[in-house]
C-alpha positions in Angstrom: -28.8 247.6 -33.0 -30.1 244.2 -31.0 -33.0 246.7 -29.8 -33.8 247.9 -33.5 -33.8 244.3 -34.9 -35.9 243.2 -31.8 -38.9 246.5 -32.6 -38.5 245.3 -35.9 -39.7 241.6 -35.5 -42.2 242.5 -33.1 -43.8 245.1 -35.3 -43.4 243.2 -38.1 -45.4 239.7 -36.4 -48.1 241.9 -35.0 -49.2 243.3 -38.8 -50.0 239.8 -39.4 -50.4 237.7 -36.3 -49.5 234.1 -36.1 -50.6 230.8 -34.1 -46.8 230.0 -33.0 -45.9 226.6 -31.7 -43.0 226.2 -29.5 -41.5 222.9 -28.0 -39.5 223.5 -24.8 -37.7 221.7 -22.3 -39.7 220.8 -19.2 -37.9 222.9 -16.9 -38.7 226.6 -18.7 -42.6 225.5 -18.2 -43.1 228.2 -15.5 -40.9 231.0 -16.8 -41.9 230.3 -20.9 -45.4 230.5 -19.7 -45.3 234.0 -18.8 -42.7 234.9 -21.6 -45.3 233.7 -24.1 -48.2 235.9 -22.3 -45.9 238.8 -22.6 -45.0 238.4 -25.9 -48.5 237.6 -27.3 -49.9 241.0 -25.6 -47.0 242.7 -27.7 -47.7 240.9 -30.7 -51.1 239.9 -31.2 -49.9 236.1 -31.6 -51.2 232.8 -29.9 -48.1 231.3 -28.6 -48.8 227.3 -27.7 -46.6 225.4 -25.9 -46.1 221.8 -25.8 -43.3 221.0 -22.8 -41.9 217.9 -21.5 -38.0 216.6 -21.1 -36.1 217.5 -24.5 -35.2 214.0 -25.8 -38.5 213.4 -25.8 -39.5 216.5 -27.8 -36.8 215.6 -30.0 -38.3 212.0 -30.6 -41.5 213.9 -31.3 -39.9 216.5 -34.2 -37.9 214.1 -35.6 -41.1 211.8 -36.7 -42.9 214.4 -37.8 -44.6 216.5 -35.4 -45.4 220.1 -36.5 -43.7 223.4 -34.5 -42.1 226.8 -35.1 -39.4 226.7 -32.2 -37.6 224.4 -30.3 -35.5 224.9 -26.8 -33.9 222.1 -25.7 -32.3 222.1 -22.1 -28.8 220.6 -23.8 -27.1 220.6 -27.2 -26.8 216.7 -27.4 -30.9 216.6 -28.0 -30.9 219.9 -30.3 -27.6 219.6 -32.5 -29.1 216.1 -34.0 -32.1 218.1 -35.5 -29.8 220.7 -36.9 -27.5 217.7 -38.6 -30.8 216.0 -39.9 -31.8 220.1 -41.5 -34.9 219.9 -38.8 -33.8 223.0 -37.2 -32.0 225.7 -37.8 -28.6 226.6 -36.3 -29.5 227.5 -32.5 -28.0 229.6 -29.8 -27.3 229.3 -26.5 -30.2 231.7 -24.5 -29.8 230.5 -20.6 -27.9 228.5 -18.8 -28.8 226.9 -15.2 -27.9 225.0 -12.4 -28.1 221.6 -10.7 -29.9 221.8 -6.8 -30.1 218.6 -4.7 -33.7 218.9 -2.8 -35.3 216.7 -0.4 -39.0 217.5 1.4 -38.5 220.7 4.4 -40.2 218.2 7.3 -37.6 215.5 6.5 -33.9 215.4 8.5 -32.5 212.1 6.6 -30.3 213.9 4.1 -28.3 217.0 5.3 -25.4 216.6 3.2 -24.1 214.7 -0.2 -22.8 212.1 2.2 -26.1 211.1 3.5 -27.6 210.3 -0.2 -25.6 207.3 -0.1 -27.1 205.9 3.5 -28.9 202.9 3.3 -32.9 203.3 3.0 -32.8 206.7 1.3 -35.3 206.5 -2.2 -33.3 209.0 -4.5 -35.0 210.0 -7.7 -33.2 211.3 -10.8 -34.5 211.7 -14.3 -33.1 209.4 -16.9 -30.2 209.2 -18.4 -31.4 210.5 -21.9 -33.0 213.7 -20.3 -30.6 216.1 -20.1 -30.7 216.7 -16.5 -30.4 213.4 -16.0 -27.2 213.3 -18.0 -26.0 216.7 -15.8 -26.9 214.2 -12.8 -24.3 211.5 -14.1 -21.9 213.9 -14.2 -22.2 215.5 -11.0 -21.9 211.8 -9.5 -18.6 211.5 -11.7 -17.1 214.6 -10.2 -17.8 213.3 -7.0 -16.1 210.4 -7.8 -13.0 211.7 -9.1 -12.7 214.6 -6.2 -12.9 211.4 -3.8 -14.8 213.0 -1.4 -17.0 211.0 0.0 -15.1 208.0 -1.4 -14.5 206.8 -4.9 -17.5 204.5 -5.5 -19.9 207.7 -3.8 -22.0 207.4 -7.7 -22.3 203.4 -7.5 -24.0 203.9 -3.9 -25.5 206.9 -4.7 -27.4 204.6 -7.5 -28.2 201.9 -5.8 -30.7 204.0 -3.9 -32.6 205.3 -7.4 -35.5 204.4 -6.7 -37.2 206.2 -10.1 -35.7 207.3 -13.3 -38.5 209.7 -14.7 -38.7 211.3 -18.2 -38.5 214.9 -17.2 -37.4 217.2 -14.5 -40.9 218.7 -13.3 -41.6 215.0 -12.7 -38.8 215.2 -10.5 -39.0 217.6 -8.9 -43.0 216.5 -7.7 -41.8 213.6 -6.1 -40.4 215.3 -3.3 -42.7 217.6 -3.1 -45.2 214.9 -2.6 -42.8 213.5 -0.6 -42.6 210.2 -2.5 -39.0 210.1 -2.4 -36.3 211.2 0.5 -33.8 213.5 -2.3 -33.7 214.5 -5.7 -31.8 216.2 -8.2 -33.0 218.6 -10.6 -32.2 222.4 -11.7 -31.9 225.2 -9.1 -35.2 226.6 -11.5 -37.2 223.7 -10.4 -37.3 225.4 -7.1 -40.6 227.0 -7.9 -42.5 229.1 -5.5 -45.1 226.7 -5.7 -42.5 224.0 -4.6 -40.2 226.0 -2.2 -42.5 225.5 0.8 -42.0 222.0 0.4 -38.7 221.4 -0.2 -35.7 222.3 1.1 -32.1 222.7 -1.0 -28.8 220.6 0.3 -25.7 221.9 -0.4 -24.3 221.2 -3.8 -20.6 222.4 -3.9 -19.4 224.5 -6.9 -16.9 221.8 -7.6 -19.2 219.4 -8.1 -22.5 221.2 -9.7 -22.5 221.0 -13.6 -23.7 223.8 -15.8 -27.0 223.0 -18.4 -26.8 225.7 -21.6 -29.6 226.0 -23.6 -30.2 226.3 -27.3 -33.0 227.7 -29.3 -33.7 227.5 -32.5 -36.7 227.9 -35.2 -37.6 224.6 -37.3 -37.3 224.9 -41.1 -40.3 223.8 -41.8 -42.1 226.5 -39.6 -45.2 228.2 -41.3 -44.6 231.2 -39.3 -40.7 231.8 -39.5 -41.0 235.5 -38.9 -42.9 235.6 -35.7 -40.7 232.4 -34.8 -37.5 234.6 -35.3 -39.4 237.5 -33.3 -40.0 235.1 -30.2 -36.9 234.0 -29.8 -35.8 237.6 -29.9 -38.3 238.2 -27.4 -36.5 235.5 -25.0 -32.9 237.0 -25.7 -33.9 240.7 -25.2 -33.5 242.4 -21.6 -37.0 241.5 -21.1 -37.1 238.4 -21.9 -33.7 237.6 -20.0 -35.5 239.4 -16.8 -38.1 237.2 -16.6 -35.7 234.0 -17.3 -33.4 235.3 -14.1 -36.8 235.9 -12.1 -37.7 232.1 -12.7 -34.4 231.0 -11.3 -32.4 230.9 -14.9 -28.8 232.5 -15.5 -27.3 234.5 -18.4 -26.0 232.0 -21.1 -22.4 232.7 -20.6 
């Protein structure tokens, strides 16, 4: 039936193709990219995306700015726009992982204990972006496990060197090798980036699941081929290229 409803959309967007705009979440830059190039060829559509972290796409929608779809990389920056009738009820299409990475020619951090050695620059993203907020949490599971000892996040922080506004920004510090370790989502381990970095450890106890929602805005001039992309991202396609790009299944 999914199938049926997905040919359906699809057919239906490509007897009248639209220019779609679709606000993401920093972190689905790589594998949204090629989603959109697949769905356009099926469609006939000009899929535009505009991506950076999701509380700042959120600050962007909620004064104003025009788009069809929005994927945010938690439900504390998409559920506010469904409260304030922005966007319409989402559901959860991916989920993903937290990775700790530091640069592949560097030997100062091995394990989680060595983030908390003095002289190590950490950078994390901010606590409003939502990996940021995944970040916090990690460091408060370390904290209750007791570990590496019970003040492990107030160490941990006190070698932040940089608090930046999205993941991919992140993630390029190390790979610059501005900074000794970072945390950001297992997906952020691009091919362009694995070369450069190398992944510590993270134990399951500790790593903290993202979910992400998508959703079309109401006020969307193209709800039709808005409803077909997101069933575009949700078929077994769409899923296939998520899980190539380092995603997981939304469950």
């Amino acid at each position: 039936m999914r199938l049926i409803v997905l040919t359906t959309l699809l057919l239906g967007s490509t007897a009248s193709a639209a220019q779609l705009t679709v606000f993401a979440a920093a972190s689905l830059t790589d594998a949204f990219t090629e989603l959109g190039q697949q769905f356009d060829a099926r469609t006939g559509n000009k899929t535009v995306f505009q991506f950076a972290g999701s509380q700042a796409l959120r600050t962007q929608l909620e004064n104003g700015a025009r788009a069809d779809v929005y994927a945010s990389a938690n439900n504390a920056q998409f559920d506010p726009l469904v409260k304030a009738g922005l966007v319409v009820a989402g559901q959860p299409f991916v989920s993903n992982k937290l990775a700790v990475i530091v640069p592949s020619n560097s030997r100062k951090v091995s394990t989680l204990r060595d983030l908390t050695a003095p002289g190590v620059r950490i950078v994390i993203a901010d606590k409003a972006v939502p990996v940021g907020d995944y970040t916090r949490r990690m460091l408060g599971a370390i904290d209750q496990a007791g570990t590496y000892g019970k003040d492990f996040s107030a160490r941990f922080m006190k070698n932040v060197v940089s608090e930046e506004p999205n993941v991919r920004q992140v993630a390029l510090k190390v790979g610059l090798g501005e900074a000794d370790a970072a945390v950001v989502y297992r997906s952020d381990v691009t091919p362009a980036l694995k070369n450069d970095v190398r992944v510590v450890a993270l134990p399951t106890r500790f790593n903290q699941t993202a979910r992400y929602p998508i959703g079309t805005l109401k006020a969307s001039r193209n709800a039709a081929a808005a409803q077909a992309f997101i069933a575009y991202v949700r078929s077994i396609e769409g899923q296939k290229i998520l899980r190539k790009w380092g995603f997981q299944s939304p469950r």
